[in-house]
C-alpha positions, 0 to 999 in steps of 0.5 A: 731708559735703564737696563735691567742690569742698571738696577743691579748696580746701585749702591746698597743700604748698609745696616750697621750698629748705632753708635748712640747712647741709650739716653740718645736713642730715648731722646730721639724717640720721645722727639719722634713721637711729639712729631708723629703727634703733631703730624696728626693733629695737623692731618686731623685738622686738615681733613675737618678743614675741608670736610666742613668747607664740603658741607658747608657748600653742599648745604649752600646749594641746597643738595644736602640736607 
């Protein structure tokens, strides 16, 4: 088990500049929206997946509807 003191011995983050370009970091940001879209389409698709198995087997053993 970790003692308290363990905790305060970790390495820390450290926050520095960003040696990228403006056209790098607009680069990375567009690419990261297109993910982050995506990502939602998929969890979207995903939950209309299981929701329409839900229905579908509610409705088949009679207790919806």
């Amino acid at each position: 088990m970790m003692a308290k003191d363990d905790f305060d011995r970790m390495p820390r983050t450290e926050l520095r500049e960003s040696n990228w370009t403006p056209e790098e970091r607009a680069e990375f940001i567009r690419r990261r929206r297109g993910r982050n879209w995506l990502l939602l389409a998929a969890l979207g698709v995903f939950s209309m997946m299981i929701y329409g198995i839900a229905v579908v087997k509610l409705h088949e053993y009679g207790q919806m509807w």
